[in-house]
Phi, psi and omega in degrees: 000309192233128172209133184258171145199150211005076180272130137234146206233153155212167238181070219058039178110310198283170178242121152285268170297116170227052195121065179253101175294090182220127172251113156243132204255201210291128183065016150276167186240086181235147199257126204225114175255198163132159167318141161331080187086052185262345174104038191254309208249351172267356183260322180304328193279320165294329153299321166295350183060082175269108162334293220303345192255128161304098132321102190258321206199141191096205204209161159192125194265150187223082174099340243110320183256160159262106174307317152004302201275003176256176185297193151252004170279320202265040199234295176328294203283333155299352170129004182240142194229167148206158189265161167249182146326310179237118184244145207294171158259161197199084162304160166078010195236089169304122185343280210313282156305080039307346178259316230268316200281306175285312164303335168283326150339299181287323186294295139003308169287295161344331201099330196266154182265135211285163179282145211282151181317285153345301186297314184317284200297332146302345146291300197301325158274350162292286197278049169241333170279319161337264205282012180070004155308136175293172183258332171309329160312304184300010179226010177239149180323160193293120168056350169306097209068010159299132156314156153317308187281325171320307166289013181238010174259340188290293191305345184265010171295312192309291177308322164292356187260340189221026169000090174286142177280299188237098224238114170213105158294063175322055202060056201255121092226334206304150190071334192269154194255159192300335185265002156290325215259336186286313186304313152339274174324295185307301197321296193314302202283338182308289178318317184309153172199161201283045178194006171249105206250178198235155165229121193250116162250128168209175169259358201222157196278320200309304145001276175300322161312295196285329187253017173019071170283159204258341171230185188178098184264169125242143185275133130259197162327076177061027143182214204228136217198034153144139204249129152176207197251182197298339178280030169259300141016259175317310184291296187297350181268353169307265197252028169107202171232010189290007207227002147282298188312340185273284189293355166246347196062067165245145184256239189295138173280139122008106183266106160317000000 
């Protein structure tokens, strides 16, 4: 699905990104750890096409296509999505037009003729009832006044709404207490389907519990500088990351 090679990025001059190699294929799950300003969140942002971020060097491949060469609108309609971390508020923009706007959009790109009002609002209480969202949310502005767990069960409303190929969870715990971050989890595994994979960036093992990925990188300084299965996990919520830092010799971090 997803293939990176030697990606380099950079950011108002500086390089971030400095060779990163990674695939993930259909219906994985992968977990991307690391230190504070190891560059995690400057590679989720470059996938997605953020302007703010440069490519100088390398490829990312999506399906097939080059991501690289698309719009950051058509990067979405082709299937890939993601929550941040801190996700904005939008006064005056109702959930309902605003989910209503983005699926004709995507619909559109398809080729498809947008969904009749009827058709919308009927998706729209099915996955809400899915991912367990109040329907009160859903009638007040995008994010607007939400608690921290609201705006991140909002973003997995989202996601059910626009049934993403690639789903990167951007530090979607952060802030959140165990019965959000569990209400989180569940919504997510409600979604998946076997041709829908995931990219997890987080700090915490607990994460790694709830979203059981099939893989487990860590970042060091802009880049990725060891790989294994969940007990790679388990060992860095054991003992850090110094005992990496010790077996590849990586120093000083990357600044995000």
């Amino acid at each position: 699905m997803l293939e990176i090679r030697n990606l380099h990025a950079s950011v108002e001059g500086k390089e971030i990104l400095k060779g990163i190699d990674l695939t993930i294929g259909d219906g994985e799950v992968h977990a991307l750890l690391g230190p504070n300003g190891s560059g995690k969140s400057t590679l989720s942002n470059v996938i997605v096409g953020n302007p703010q971020y440069t490519v100088t060097e390398g490829t990312i491949t999506f399906n097939g296509k080059d991501l690289l060469a698309m719009k950051t609108e058509d990067r979405s309609h082709e299937g890939i999505f993601m929550s941040f971390q801190q996700p904005v508020e939008i006064p005056g923009v109702s959930m309902v037009n605003f989910l209503k706007a983005a699926i004709d959009a995507k619909r559109k790109y398809q080729g498809l003729e947008p969904l009749s009002a009827a058709d919308f609002l009927k998706l729209m209480r099915d996955k809400r009832k899915l991912v367990g969202i109040d329907a009160a949310l859903t009638r007040r502005s995008v994010n607007e006044g939400f608690s921290g767990g609201e705006k991140k069960r909002n973003e997995i409303f989202q996601m059910a709404m626009l049934e993403p190929k690639l789903a990167i969870l951007d530090e979607t715990d952060s802030g959140l207490d165990v019965d959000a971050l569990r209400i989180v989890a569940d919504g997510f595994h409600k979604l998946r389907t076997p041709d829908m994979s995931a990219l997890i960036i987080t700090h915490y093992q607990r994460m790694l519990d709830y979203m059981a990925p099939t893989q487990v990188h860590v970042m060091m300084e802009g880049r990725i500088v060891k790989s294994g299965g969940p007990e790679l996990g388990d060992r860095i919520e054991r003992d850090g990351f110094d005992w990496i830092r010790t077996e590849t010799g990586s120093g000083a971090e990357a600044k995000a």
